[in-house]
TIFIKE-89469 format. One record per residue (C-alpha): y, z, x; residue number from 1; chain. Coordinates in steps of 0.001 Angstrom, whole numbers, plus 524288, in hexadecimal, padded with zeros to 5 digits. Layout:
TIFIKE-89469
<pt><py>Y</py><pz>Z</pz><px>X</px><num>NUM</num><chaine>A</chaine></pt>
...
//
This chain:
TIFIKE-89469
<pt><py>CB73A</py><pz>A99C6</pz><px>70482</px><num>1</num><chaine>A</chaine></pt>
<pt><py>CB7F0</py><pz>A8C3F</pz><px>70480</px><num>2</num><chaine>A</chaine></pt>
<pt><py>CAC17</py><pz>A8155</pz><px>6FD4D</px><num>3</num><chaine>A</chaine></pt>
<pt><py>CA095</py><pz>A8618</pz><px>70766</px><num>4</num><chaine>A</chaine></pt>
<pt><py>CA4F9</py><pz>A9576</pz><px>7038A</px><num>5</num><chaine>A</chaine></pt>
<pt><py>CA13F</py><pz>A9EDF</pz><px>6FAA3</px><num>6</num><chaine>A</chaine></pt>
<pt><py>CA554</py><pz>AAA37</pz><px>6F207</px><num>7</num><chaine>A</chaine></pt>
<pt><py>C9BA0</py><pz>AB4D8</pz><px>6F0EC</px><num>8</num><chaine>A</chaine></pt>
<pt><py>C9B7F</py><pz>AC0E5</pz><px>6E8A7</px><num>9</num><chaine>A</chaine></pt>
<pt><py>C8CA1</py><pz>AC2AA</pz><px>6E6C6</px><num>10</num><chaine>A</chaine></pt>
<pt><py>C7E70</py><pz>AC4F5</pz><px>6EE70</px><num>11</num><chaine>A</chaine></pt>
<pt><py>C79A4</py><pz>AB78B</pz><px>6E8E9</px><num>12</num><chaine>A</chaine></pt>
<pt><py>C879B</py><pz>AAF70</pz><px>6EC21</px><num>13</num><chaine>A</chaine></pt>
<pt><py>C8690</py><pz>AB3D1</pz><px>6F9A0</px><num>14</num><chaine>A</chaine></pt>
<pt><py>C793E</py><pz>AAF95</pz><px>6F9C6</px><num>15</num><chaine>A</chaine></pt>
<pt><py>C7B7B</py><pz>AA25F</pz><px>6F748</px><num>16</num><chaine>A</chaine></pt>
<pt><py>C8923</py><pz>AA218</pz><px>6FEC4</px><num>17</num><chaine>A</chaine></pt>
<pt><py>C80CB</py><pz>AA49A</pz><px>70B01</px><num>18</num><chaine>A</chaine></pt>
<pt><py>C74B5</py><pz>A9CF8</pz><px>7098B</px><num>19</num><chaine>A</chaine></pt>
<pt><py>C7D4E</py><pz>A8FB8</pz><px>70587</px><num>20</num><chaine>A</chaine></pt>
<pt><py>C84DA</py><pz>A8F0E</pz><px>70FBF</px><num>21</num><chaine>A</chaine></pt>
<pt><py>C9258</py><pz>A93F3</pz><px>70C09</px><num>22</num><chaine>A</chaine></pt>
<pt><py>C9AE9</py><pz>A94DD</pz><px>71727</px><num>23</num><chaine>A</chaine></pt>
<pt><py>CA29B</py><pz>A9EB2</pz><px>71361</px><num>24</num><chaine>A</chaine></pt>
<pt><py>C9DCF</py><pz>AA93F</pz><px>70861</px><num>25</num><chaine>A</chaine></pt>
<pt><py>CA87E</py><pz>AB247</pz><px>7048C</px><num>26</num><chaine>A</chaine></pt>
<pt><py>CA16B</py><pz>AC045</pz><px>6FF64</px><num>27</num><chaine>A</chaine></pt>
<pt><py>CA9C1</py><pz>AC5A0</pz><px>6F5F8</px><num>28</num><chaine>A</chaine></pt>
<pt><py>CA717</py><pz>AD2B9</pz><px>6EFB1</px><num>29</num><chaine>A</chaine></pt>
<pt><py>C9ABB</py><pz>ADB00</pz><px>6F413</px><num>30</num><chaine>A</chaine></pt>
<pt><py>C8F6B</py><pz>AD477</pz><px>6F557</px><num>31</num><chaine>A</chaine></pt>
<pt><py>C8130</py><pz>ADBE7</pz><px>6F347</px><num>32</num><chaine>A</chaine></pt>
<pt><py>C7648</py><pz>AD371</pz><px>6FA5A</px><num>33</num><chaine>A</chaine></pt>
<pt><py>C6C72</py><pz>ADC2B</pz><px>6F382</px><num>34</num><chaine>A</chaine></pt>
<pt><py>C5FC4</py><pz>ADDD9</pz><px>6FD01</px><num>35</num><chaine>A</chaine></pt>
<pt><py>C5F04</py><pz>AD172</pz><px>70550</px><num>36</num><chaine>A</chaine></pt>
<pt><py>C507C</py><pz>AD469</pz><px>709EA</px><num>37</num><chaine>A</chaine></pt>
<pt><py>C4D55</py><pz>ACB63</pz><px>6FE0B</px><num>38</num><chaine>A</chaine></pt>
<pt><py>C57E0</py><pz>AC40B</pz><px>6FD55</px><num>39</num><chaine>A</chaine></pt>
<pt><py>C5C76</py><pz>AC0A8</pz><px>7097C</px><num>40</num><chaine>A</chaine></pt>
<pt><py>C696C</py><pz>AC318</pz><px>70FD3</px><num>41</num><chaine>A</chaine></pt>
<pt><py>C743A</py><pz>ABA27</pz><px>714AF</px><num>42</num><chaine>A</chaine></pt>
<pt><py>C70E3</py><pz>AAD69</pz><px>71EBD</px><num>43</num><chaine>A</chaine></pt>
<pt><py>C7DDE</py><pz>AA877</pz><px>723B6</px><num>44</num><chaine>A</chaine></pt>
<pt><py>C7DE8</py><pz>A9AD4</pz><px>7279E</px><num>45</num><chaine>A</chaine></pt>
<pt><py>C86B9</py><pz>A934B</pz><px>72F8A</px><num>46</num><chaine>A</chaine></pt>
<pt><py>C94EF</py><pz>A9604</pz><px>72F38</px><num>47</num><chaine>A</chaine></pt>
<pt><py>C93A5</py><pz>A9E7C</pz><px>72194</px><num>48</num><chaine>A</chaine></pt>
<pt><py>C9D61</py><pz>AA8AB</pz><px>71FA6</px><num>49</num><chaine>A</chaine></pt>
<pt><py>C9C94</py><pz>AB4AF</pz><px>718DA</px><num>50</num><chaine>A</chaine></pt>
<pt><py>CA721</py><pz>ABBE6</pz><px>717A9</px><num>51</num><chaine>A</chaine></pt>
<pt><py>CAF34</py><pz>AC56B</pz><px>70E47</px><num>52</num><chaine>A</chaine></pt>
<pt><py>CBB96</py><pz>AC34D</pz><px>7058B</px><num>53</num><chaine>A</chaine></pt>
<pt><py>CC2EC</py><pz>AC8DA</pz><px>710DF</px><num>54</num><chaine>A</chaine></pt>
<pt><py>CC0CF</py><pz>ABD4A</pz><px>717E0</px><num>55</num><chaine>A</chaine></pt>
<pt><py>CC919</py><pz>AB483</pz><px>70FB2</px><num>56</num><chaine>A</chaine></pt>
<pt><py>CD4A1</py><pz>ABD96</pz><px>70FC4</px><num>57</num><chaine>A</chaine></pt>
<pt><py>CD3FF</py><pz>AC297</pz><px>70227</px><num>58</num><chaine>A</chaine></pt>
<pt><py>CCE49</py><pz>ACFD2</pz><px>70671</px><num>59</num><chaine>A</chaine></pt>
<pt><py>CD4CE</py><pz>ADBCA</pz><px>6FD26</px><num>60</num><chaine>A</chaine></pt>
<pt><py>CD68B</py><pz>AE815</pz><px>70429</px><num>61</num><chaine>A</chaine></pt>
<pt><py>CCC25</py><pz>AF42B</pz><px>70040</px><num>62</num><chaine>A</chaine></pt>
<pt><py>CC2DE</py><pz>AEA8C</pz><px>6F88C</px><num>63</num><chaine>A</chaine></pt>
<pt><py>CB995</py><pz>AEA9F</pz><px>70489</px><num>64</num><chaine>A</chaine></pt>
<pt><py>CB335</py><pz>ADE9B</pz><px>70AE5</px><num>65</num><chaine>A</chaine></pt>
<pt><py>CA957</py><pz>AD661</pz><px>701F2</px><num>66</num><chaine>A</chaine></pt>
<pt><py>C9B89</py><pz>AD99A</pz><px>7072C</px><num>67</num><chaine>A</chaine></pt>
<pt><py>C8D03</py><pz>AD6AE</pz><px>707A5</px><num>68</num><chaine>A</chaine></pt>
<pt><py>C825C</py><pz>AE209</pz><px>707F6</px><num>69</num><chaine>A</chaine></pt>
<pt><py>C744F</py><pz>ADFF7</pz><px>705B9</px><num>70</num><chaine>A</chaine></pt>
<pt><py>C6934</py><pz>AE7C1</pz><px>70854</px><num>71</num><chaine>A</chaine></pt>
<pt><py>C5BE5</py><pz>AE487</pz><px>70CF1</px><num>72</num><chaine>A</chaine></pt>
<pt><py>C4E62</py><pz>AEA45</pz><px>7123F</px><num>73</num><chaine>A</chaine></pt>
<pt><py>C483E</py><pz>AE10B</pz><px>71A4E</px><num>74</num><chaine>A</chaine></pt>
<pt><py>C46F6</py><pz>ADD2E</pz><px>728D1</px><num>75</num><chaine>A</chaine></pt>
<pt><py>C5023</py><pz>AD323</pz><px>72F0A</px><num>76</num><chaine>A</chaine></pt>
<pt><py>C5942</py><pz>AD374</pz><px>723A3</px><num>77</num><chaine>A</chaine></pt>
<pt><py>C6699</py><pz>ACF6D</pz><px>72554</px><num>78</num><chaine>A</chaine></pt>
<pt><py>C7212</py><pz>AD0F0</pz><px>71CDE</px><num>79</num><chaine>A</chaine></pt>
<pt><py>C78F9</py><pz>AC343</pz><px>723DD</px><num>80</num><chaine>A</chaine></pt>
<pt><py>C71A8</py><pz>ABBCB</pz><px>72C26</px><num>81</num><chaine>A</chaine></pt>
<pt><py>C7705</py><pz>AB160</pz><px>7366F</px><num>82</num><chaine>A</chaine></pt>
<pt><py>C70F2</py><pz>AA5D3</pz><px>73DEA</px><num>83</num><chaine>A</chaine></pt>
<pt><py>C7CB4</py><pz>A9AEC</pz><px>73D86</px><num>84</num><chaine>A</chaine></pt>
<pt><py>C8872</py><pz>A97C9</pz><px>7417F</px><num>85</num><chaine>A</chaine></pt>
<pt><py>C96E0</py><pz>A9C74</pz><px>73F4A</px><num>86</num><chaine>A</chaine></pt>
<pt><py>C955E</py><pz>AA830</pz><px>73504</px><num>87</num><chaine>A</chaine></pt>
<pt><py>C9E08</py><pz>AB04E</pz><px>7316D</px><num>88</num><chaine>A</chaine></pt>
<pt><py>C9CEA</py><pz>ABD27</pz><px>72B49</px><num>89</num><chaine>A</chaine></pt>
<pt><py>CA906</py><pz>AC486</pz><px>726A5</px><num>90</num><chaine>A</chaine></pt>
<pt><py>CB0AC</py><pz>ACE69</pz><px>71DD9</px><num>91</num><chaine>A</chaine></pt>
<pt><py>CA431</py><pz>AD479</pz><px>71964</px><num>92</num><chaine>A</chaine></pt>
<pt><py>C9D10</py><pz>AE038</pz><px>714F5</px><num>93</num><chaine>A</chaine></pt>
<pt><py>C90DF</py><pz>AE094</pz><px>71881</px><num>94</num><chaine>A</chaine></pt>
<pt><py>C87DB</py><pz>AEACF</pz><px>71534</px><num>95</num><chaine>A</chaine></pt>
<pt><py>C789B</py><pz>AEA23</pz><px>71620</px><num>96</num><chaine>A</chaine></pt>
<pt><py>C6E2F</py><pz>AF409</pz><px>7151D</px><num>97</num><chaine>A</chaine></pt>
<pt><py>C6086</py><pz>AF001</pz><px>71B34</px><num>98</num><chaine>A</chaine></pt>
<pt><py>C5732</py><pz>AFB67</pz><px>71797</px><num>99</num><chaine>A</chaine></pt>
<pt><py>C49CE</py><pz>AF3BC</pz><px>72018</px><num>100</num><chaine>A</chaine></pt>
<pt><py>C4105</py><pz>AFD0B</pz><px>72711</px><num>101</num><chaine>A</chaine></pt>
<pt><py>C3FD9</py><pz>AF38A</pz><px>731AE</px><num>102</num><chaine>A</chaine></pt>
<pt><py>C45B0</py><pz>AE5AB</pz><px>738F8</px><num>103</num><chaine>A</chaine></pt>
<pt><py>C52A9</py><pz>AE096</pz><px>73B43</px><num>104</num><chaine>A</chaine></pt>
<pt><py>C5D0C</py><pz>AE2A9</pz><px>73184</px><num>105</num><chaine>A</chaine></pt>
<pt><py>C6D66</py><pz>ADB30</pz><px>73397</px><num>106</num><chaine>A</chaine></pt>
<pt><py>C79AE</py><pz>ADC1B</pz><px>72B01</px><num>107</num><chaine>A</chaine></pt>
<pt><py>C7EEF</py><pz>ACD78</pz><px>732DC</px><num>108</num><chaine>A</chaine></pt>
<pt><py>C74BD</py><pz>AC8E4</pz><px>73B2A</px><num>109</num><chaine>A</chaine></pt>
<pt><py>C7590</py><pz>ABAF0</pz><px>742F5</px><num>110</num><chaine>A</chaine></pt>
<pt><py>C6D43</py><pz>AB6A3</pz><px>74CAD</px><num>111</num><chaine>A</chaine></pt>
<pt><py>C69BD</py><pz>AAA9F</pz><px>75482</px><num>112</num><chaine>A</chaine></pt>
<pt><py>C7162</py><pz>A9F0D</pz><px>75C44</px><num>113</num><chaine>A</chaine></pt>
<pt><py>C7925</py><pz>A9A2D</pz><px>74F69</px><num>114</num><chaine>A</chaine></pt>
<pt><py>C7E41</py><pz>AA6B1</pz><px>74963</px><num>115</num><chaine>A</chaine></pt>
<pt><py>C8AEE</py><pz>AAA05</pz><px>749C9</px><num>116</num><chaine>A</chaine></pt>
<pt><py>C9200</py><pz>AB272</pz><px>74349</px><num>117</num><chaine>A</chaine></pt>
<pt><py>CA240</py><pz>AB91D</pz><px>7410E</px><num>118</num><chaine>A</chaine></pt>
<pt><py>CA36E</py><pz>AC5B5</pz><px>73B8F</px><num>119</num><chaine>A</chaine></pt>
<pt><py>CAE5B</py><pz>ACD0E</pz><px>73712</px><num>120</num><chaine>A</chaine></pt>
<pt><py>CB2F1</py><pz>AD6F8</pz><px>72E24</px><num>121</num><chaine>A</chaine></pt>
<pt><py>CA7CF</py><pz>ADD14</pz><px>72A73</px><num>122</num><chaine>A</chaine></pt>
<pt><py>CA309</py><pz>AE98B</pz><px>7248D</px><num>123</num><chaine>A</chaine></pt>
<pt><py>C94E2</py><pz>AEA37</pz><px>727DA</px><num>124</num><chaine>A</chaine></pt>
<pt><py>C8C57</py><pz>AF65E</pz><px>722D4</px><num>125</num><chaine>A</chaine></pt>
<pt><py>C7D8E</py><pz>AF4F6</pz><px>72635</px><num>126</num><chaine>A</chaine></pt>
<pt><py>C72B6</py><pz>AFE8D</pz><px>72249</px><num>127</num><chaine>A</chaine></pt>
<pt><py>C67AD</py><pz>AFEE7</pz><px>72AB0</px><num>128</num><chaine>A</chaine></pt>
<pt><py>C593D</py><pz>B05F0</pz><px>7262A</px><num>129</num><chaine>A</chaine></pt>
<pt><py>C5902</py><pz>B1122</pz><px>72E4D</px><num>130</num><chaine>A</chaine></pt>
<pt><py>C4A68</py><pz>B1273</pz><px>73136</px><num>131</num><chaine>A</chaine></pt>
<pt><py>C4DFB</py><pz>B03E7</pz><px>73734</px><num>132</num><chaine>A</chaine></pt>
<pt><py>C4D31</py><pz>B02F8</pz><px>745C1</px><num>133</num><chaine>A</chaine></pt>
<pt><py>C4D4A</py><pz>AF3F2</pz><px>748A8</px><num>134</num><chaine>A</chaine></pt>
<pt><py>C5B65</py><pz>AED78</pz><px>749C8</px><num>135</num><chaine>A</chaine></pt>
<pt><py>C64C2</py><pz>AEB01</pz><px>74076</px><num>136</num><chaine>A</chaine></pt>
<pt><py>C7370</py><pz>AE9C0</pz><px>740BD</px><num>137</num><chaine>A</chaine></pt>
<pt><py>C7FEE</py><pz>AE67D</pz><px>7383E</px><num>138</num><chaine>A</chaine></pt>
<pt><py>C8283</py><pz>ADC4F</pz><px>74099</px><num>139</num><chaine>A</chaine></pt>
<pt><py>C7697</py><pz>AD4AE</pz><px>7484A</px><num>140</num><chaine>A</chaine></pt>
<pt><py>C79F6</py><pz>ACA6E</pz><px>7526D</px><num>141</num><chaine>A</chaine></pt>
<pt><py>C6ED2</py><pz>AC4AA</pz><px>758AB</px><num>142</num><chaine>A</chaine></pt>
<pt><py>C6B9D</py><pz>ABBAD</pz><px>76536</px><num>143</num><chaine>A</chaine></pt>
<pt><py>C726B</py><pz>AAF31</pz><px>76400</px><num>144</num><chaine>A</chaine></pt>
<pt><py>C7C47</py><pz>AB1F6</pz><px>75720</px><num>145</num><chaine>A</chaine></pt>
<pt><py>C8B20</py><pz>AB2F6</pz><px>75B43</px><num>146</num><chaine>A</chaine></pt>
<pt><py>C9545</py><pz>ABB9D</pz><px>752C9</px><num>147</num><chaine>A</chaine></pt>
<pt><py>CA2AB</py><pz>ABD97</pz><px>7533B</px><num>148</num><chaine>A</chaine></pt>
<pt><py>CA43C</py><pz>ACA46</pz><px>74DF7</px><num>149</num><chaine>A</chaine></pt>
<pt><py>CB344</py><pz>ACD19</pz><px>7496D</px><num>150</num><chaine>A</chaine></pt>
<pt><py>CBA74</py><pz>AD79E</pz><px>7442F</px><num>151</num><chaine>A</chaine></pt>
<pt><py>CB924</py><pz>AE170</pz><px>73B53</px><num>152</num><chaine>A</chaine></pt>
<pt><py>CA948</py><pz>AE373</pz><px>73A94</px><num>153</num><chaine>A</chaine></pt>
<pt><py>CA448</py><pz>AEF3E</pz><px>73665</px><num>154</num><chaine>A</chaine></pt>
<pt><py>C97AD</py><pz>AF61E</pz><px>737B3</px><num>155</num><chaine>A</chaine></pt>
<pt><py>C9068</py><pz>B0060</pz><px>730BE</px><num>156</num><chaine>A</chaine></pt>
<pt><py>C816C</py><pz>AFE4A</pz><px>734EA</px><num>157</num><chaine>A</chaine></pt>
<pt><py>C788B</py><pz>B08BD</pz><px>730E6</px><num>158</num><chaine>A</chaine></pt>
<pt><py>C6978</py><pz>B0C52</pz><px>733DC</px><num>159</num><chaine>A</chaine></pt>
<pt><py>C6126</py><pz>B1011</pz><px>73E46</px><num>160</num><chaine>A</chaine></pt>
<pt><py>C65A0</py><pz>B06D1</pz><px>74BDF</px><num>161</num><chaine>A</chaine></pt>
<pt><py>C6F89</py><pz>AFF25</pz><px>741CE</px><num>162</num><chaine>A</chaine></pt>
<pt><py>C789C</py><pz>AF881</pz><px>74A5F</px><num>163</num><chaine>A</chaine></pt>
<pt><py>C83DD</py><pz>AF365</pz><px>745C0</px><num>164</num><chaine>A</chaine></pt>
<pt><py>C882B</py><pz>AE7BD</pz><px>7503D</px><num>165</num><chaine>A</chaine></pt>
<pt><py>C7A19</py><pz>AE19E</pz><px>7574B</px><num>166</num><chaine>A</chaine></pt>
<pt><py>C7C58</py><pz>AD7CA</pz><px>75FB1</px><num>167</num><chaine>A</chaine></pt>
<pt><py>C6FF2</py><pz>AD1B2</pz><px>76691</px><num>168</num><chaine>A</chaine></pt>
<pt><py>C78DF</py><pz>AC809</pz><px>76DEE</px><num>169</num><chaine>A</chaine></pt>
<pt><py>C87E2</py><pz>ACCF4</pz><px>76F50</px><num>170</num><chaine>A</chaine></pt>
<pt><py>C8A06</py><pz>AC026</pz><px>779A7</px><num>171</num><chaine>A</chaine></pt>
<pt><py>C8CB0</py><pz>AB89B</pz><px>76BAB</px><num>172</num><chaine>A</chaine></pt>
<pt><py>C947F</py><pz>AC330</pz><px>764F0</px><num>173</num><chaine>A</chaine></pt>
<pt><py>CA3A1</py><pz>AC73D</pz><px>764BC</px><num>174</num><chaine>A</chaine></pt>
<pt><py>CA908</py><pz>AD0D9</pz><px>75E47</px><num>175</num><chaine>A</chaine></pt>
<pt><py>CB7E2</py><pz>AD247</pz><px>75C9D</px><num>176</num><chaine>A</chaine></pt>
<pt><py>CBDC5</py><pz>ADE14</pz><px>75615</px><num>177</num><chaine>A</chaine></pt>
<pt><py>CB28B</py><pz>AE298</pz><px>74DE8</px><num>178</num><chaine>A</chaine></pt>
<pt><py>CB230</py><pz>AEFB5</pz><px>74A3A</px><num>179</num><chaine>A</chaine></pt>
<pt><py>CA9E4</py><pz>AFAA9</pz><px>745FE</px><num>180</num><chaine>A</chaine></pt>
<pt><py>C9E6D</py><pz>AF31D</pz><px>74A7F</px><num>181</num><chaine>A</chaine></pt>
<pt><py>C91E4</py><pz>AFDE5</pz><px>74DFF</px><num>182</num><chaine>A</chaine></pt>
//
C-alpha cells in the first residue's frame, strides 16, 4: 500500500487510517464499527482510498469481500461521508443498520462542489427504521458531488421509502455496468 497506506484489521486502525490522512487504507478481515452515533463514522478526505484485499489482486475465491458494518441511532448519521476530492471506494462490504425514528440516514453519502467519488465492487446492505419516513439511501449523491459509479455494485436497502441509488443531481454522475442497483 505504499508509505502514505495502511493495513487495517480493526474498528480503532481504521479510525486512525482515515482521520490521518492515509491515502490508501486496505480493510482486511470484517470490520465491526460498533454504534457510530457516539463515535462517529468515517470522513474521507482528499484522494483517500478505501478499498478491500480484492483490490490488490490477492482476493481468494469463497472467502467473501473484507467489510465494514456499523450501526447507529441518530439523525444525519453516515456510515462514509464525502466532501473532497478524488475518492475512491471499492471491493467492499458494507453493511449498516440506522434504527433513528427520524432525519436523514446514508450508507456513502458526498455532497458539495469538491466531492468526488469511484465506486466499484460493492456489496452494500442498508437497514432502514421502518417507522422512518424522511430520506435515506445506500447510496446518497447530492447537488454539486460527481461519482463514477463502476461495476459490480450491489444493493440491498431496506425500510420504509429506503432507496437504494438517490441522486439529487444525475448531470455529475455516470454509471457504467453496475448492477443490481434498486
Amino acid at each position: 500500500v505504499g508509505e502514505n497506506g495502511a493495513v487495517v484489521s480493526t474498528a480503532e486502525e481504521l479510525r486512525d487510517a482515515v482521520n490521518s490522512g492515509k491515502e490508501t487504507i486496505c480493510v482486511y478481515g470484517k470490520i465491526d464499527l460498533g454504534d457510530i452515533s457516539t463515535s462517529g463514522g468515517l470522513s474521507l478526505q482528499e484522494n483517500q482510498k478505501l478499498v478491500g484485499v480484492e483490490y490488490f489482486g490477492n482476493f481468494k475465491d469463497g472467502e467473501g469481500f473484507s467489510g465494514i458494518s456499523a450501526t447507529a441511532n441518530i439523525t444525519r448519521k453516515n456510515l462514509i461521508y464525502i466532501q473532497k476530492d478524488g475518492c475512491l471506494i471499492s471491493d467492499l462490504d458494507l453493511n449498516y443498520e440506522n434504527m433513528m425514528e427520524i432525519g436523514n440516514a446514508f450508507t456513502i453519502y458526498a455532497e458539495g462542489s469538491n466531492a468526488s467519488v469511484t465506486l466499484q465492487n460493492l456489496n452494500i446492505s442498508s437497514k432502514f427504521n421502518d417507522n422512518n419516513t424522511a430520506a435515506k439511501a445506500s447510496i446518497a449523491l447530492q447537488a454539486g458531488a460527481t461519482a463514477d459509479i463502476r461495476k459490480n455494485i450491489k444493493i440491498n436497502s431496506s425500510g420504509h421509502g429506503a432507496i437504494g441509488l438517490y441522486i439529487y443531481n444525475y448531470s455529475n454522475v455516470s454509471i457504467s455496468s453496475a448492477s443490481n442497483v434498486n
